[in-house]
Backbone as a ProteinNet text record, in pm:
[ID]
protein_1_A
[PRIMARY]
XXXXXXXXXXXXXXXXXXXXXXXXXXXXXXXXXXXXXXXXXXXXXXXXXXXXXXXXXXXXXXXXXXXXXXXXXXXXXXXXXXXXXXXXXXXXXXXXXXXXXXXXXXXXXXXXXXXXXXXXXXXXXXXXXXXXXXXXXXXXXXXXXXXXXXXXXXXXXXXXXXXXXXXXXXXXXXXXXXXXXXXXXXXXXXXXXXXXXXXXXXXX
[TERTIARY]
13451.3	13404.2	13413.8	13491.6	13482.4	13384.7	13299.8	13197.1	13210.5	13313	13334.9	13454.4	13490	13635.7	13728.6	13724.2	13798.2	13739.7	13818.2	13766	13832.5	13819.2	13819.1	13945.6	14045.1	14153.4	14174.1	14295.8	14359.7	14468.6	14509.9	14635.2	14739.9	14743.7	14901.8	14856.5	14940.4	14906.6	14882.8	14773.7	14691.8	14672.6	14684.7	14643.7	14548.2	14456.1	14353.1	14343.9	14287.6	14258.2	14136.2	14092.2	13951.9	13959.9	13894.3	13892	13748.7	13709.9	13593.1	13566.4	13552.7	13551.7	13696	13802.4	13896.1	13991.1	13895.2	14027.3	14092.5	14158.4	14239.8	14230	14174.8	14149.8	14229.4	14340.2	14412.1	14417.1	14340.7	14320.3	14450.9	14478.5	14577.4	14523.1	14541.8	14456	14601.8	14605.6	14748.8	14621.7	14721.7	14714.4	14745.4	14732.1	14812.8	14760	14863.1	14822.5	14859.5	14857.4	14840.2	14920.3	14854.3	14834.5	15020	15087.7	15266.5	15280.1	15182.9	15260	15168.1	15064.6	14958.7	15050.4	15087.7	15171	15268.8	15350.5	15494.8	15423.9	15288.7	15274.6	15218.5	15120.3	15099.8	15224.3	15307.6	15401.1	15462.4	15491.5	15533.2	15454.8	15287.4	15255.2	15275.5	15270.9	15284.3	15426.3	15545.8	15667.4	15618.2	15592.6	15547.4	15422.6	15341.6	15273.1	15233.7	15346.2	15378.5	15259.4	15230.9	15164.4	15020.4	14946.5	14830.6	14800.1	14615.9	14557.2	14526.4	14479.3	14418.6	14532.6	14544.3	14591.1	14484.6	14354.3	14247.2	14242.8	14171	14202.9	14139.2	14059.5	14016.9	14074.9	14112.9	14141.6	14063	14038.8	13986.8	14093.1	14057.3	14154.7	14117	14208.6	14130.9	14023.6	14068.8	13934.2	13813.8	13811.1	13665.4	13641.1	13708.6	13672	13633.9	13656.8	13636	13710.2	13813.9	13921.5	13897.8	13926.8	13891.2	13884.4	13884.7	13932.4	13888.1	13867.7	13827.9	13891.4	13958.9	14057	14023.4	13911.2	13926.9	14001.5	14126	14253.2	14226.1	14137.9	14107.8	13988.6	13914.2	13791.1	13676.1	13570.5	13450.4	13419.9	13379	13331.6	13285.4	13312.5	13257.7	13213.9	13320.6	13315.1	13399.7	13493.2	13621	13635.5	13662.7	13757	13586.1	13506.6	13353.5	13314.7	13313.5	13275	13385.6	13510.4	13580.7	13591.7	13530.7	13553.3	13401.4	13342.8	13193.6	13236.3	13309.4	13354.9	13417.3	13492.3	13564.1	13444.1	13374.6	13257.1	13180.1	13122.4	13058.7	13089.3	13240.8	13295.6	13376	13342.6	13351.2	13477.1	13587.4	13708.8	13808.5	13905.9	13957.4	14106.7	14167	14304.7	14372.3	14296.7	14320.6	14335.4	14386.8	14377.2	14386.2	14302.8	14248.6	14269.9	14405.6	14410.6	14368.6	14316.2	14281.6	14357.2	14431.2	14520.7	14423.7	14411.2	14341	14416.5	14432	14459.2	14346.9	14360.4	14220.6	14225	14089.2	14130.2	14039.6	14005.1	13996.4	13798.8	13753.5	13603	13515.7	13499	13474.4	13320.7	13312.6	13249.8	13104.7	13120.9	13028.3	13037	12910.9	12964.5	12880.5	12783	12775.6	12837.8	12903	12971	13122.7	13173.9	13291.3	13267.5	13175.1	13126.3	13107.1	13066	13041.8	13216.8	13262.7	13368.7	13479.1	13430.1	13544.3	13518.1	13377.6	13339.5	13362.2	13376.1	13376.1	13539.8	13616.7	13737.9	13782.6	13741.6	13780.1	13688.2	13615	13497.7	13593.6	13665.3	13744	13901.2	13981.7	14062.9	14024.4	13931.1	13887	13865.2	13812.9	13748.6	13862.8	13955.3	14092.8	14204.1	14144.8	14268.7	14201.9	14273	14288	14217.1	14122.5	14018.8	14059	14097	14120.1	14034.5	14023.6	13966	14099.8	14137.7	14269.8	14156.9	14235.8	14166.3	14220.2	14130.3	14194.4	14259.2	14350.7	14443	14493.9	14490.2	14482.3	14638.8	14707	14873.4	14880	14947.8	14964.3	15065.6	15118.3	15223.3	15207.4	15262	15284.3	15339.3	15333	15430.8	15420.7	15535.3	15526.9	15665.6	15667.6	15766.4	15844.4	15909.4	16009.1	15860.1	15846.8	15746.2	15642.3	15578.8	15488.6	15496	15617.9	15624.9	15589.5	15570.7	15471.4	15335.4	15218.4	15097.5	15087.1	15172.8	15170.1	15176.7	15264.6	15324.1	15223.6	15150.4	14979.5	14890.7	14914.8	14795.5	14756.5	14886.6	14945.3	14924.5	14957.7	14935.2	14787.5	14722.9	14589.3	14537.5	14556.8	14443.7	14494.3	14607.3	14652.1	14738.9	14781.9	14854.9	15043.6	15042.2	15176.9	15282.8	15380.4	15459	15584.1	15582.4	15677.2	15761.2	15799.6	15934.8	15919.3	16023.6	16073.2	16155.4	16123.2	16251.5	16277.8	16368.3	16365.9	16483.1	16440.2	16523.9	16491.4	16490.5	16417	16308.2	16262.5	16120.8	16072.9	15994.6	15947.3	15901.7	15892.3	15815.4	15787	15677.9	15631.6	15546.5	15622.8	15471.3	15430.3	15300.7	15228.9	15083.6	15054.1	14937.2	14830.2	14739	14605	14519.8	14409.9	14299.5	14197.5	14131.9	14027.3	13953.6	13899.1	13773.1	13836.6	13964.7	14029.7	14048.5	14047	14094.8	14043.2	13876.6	13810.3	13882	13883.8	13892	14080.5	14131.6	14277.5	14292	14185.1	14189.3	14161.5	14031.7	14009.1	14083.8	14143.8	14272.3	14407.8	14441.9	14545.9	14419.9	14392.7	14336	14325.4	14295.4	14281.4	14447.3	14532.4	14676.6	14752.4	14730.9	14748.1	14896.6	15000.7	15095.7	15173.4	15081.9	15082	15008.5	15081.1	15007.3	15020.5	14845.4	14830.6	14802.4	14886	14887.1	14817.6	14734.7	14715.5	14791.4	14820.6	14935.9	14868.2	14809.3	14748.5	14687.8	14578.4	14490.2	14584.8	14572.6	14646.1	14596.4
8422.2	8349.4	8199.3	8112	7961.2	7919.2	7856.5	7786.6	7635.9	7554.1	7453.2	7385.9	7304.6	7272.7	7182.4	7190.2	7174.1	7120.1	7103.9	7114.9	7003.1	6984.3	6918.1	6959.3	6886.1	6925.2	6793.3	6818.8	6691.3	6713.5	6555.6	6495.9	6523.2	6516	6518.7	6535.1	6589.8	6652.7	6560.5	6567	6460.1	6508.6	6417.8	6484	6364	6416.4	6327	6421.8	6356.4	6363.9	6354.9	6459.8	6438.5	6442.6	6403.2	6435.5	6462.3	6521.6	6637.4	6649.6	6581.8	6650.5	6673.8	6575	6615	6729.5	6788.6	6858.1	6755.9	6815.1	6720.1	6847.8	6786.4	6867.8	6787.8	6834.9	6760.5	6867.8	6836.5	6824.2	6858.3	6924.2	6911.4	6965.6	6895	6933.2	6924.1	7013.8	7066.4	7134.2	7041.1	7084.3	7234.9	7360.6	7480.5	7547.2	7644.1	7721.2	7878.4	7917.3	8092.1	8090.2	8199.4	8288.9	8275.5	8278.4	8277.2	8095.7	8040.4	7941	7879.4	7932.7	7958.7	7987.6	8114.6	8163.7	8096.1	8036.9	7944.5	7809.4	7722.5	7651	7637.5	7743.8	7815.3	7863.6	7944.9	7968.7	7794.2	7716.9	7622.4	7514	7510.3	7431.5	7549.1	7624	7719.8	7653.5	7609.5	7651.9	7481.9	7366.6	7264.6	7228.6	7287.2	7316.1	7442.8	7478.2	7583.8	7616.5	7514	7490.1	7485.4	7523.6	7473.9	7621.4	7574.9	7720.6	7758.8	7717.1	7757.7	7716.8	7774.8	7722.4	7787.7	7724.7	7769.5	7735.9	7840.7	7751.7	7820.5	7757.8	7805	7713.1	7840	7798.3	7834.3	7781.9	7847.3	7831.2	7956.2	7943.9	7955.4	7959.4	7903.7	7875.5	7870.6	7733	7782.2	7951.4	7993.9	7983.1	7940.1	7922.8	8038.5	8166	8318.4	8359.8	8294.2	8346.3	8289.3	8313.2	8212.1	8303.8	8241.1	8275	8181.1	8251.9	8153.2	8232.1	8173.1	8218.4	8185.7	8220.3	8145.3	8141.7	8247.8	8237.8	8212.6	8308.6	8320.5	8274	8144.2	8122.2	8222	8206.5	8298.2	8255.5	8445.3	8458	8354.1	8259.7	8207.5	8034.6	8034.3	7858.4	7781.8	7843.4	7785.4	7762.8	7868.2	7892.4	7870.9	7928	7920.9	7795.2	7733.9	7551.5	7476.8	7524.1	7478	7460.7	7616.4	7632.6	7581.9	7556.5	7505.9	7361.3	7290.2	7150.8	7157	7266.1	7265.4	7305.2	7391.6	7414	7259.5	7218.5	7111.1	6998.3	6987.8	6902.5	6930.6	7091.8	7184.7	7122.1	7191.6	7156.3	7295.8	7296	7476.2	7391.1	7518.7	7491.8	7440.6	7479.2	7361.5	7442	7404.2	7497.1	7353.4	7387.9	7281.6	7378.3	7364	7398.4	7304.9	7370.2	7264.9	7330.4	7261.3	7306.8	7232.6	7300.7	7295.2	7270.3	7149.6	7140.9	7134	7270	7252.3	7144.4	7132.7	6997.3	7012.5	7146.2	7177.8	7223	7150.5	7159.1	7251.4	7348.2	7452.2	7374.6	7418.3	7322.1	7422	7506.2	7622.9	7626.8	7723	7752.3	7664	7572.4	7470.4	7382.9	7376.4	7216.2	7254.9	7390.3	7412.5	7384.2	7464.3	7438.2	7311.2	7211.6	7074.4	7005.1	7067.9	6977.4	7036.9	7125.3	7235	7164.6	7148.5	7081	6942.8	6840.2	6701.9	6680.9	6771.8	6769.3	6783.7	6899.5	6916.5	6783	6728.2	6622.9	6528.7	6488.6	6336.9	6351.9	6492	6520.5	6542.7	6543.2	6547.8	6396.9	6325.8	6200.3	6091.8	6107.4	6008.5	6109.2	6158.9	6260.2	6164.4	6223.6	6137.2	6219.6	6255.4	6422.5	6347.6	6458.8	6418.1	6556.2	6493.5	6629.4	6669	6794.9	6858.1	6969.7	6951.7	7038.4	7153.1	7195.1	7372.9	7395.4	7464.2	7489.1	7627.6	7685.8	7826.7	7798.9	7915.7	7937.8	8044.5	7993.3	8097.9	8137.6	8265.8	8252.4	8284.4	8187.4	8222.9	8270.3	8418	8446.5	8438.6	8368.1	8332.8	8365.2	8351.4	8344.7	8233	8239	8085.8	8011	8061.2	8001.7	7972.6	8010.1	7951.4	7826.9	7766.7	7692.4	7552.3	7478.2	7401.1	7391.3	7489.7	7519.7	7583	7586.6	7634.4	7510.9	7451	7322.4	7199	7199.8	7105.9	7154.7	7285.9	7355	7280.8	7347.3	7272.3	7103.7	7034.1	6886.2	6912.8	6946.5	6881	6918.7	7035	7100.1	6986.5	6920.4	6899.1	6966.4	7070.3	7166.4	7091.8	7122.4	7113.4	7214.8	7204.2	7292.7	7288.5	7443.5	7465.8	7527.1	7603.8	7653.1	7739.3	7740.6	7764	7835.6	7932.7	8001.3	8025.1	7993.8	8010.3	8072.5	8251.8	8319.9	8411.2	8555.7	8620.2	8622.3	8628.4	8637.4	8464.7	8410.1	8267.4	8268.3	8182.8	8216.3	8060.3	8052.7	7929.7	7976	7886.7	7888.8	7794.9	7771	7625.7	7635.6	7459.5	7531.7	7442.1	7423.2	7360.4	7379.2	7242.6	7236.5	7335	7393.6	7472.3	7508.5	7319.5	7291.2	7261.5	7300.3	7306.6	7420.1	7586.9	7693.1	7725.8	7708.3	7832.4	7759.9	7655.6	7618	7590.5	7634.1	7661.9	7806.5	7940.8	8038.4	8081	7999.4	8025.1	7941.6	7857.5	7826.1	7918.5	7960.1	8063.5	8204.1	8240.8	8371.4	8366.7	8246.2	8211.5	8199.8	8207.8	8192.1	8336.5	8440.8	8550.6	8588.5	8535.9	8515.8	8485	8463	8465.8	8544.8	8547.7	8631.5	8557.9	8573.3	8476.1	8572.4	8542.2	8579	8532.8	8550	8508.4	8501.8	8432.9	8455.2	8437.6	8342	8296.1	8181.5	8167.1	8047.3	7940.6	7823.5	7751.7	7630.9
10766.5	10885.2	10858.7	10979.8	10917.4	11052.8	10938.7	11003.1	11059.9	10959	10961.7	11033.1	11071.5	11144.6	11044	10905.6	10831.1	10654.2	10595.8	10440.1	10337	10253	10140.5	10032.7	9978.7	9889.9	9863	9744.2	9691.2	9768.5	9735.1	9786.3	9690.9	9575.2	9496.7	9362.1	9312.7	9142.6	9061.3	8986	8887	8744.8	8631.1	8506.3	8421.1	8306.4	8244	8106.5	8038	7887.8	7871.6	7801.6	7730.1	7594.8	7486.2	7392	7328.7	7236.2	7162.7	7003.7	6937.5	6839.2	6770.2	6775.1	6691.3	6811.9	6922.7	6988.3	7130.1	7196.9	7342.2	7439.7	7519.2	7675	7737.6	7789.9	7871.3	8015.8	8114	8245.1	8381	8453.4	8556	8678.2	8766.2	8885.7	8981.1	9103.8	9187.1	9316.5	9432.2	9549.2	9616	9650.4	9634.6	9750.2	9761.5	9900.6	9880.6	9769.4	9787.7	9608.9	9600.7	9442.6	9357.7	9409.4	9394.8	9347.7	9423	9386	9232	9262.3	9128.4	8983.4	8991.3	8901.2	8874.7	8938.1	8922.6	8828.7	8844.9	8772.2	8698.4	8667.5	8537.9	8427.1	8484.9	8365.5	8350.5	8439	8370.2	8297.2	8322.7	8226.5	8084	8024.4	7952.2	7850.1	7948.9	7906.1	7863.3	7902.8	7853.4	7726.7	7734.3	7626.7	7550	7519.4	7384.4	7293.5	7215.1	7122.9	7139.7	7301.8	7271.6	7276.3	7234.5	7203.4	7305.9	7416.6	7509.2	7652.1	7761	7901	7973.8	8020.6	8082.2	8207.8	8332.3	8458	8582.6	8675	8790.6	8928.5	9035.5	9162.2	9243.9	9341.9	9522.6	9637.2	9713	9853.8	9937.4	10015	10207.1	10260.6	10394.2	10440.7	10415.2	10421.8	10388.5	10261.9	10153.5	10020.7	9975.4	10032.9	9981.6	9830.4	9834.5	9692.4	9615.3	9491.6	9352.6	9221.8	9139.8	8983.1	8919.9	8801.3	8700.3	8592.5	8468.7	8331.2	8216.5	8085.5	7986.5	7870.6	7918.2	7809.5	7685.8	7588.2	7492.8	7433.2	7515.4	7482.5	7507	7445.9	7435.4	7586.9	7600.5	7786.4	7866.3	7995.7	8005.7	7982.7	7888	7853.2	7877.9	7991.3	8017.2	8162.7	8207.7	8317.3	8431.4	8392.9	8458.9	8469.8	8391.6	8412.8	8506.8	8507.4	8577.5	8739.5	8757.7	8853.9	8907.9	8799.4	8921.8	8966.1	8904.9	8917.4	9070.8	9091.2	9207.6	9271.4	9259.5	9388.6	9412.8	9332.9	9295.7	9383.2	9377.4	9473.8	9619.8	9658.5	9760.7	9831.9	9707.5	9725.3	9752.4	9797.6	9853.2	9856.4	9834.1	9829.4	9702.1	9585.5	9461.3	9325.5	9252.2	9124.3	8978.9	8901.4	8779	8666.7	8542.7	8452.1	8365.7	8195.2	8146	8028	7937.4	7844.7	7689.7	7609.6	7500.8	7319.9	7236.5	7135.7	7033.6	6989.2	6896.9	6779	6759.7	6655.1	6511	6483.1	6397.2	6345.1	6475.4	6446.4	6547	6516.5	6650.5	6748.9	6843.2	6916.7	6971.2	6950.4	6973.9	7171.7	7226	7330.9	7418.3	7366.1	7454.3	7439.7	7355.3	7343.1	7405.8	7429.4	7513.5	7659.6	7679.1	7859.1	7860.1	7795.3	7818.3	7856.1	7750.2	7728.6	7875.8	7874.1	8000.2	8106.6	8123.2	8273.1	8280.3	8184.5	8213.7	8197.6	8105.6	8077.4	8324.1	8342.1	8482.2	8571.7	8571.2	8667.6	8612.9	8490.1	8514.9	8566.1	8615.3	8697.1	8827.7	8862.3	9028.8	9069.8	8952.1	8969.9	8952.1	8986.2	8956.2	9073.9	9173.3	9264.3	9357.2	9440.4	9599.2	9725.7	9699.7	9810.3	9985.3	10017.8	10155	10254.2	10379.3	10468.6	10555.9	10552.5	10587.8	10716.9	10883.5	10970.8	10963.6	10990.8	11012.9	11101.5	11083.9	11214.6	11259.6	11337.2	11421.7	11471	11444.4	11473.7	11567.3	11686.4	11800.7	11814.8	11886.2	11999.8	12089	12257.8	12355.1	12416.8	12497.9	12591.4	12717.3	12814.4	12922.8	13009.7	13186	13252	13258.4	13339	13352	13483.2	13565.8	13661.8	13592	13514.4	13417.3	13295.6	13280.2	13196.9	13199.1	13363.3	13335.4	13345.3	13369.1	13316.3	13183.2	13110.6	12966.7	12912.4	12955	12873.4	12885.9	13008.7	13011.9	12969.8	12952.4	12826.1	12691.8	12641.4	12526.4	12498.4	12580.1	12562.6	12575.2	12660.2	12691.4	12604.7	12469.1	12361.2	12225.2	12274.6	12131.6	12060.9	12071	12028	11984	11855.6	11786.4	11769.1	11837	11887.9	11752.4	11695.3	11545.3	11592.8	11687.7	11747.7	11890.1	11940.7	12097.6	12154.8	12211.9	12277.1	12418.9	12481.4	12620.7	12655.8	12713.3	12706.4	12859.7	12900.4	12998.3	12919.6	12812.9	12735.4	12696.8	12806.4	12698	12596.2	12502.3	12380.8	12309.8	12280.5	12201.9	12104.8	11970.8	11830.6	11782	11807.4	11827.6	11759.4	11652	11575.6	11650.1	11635.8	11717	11615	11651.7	11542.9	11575.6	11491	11503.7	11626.8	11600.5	11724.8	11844.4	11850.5	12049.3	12085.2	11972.5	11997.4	12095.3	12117.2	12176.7	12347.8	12337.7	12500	12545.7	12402.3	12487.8	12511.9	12407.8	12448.6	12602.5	12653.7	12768.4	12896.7	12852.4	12934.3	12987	12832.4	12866.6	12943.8	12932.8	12945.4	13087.4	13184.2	13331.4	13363.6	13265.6	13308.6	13278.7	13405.9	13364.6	13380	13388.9	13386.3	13223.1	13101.7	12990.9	12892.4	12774.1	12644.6	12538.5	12478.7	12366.3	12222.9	12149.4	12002.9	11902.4	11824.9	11729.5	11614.7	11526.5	11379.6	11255.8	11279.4	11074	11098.6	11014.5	10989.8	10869	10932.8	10810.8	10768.2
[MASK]
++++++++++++++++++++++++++++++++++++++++++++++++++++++++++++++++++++++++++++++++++++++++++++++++++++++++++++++++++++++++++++++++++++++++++++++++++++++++++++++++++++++++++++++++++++++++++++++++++++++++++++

């Protein structure tokens, strides 16, 4: 259920350094939008840092902030991937994924001094990104007649609605996304235009 008419993410991929005790927390924070693309930059920080002991890492997804993970890739339960991801709650951020890649440095840190280091290692990569508010947006399609296409088409303008592709054939057809907080009153626009059919497609 989204309660809200839009949410919190970064702007563009960021990285920071912590250091501990002789080890290097080096930090990467990435803008992201579904689990595939998760995996693609995970294996490649991987293929870039070979050598470290740890590639630890929590994401959240969509606007409802329902999805999420947390990874501590070999650290003891809990001192990794869990601190991380409170950083992202903390700063009630969605759409985002924060690896933290680990060079041990020889002095074990026990399991408070990991969660310490996990969480401030992730709070100085959030704290150097660029947080923006991104609206939610509801993806339709319209179907309509040819006699209907200019009360569809002042629909459309008057909600705001951004029009992603078009077909004008014996079947009209438009796919167009709109912010959240205009849905309910372009739904009840079309719905008085019974000469049309409104689709729902995907929240984006």
């Amino acid at each position: 259920m989204l309660f809200s008419d839009s949410y919190l993410t970064v702007k563009s991929p960021q990285e920071a350094l912590f250091k501990e005790r002789g080890s290097k927390f080096l930090s990467f924070i990435f803008p992201v939008s579904n689990e595939e693309e998760i995996k693609t930059i995970l294996t490649q920080l991987k293929k870039e840092h070979p050598n470290a002991n740890h590639h630890c890492y929590a994401w959240r997804l969509g606007a409802d902030k329902m999805a999420f993970r947390a990874n501590d890739d070999g650290e003891p339960s809990n001192t990794a991937g869990k601190p991380v991801l409170g950083q992202i709650q903390a700063n009630d951020l969605t759409n985002v994924l924060i690896v933290v890649v680990r060079y041990f440095g020889g002095t074990l840190l026990g399991v408070g001094g990991l969660i310490s280091a996990y969480k401030a290692a992730a709070a100085e990569v959030i704290a150097i990104s660029e947080i923006f508010e991104r609206f939610i947006l509801f993806e339709y399609k319209i179907e309509f007649n040819e006699e209907s296409i200019n009360p569809v088409m002042r629909i459309l303008k008057e909600n705001g609605a951004k029009i992603s592709s078009h077909k004008y054939e014996t079947n009209n057809s438009i796919i167009f996304q709109i912010k959240k907080q205009n849905s309910a009153k372009l739904e009840k626009d079309f719905a008085d235009l019974y000469t049309s059919k409104l689709t729902s497609l995907r929240t984006l």
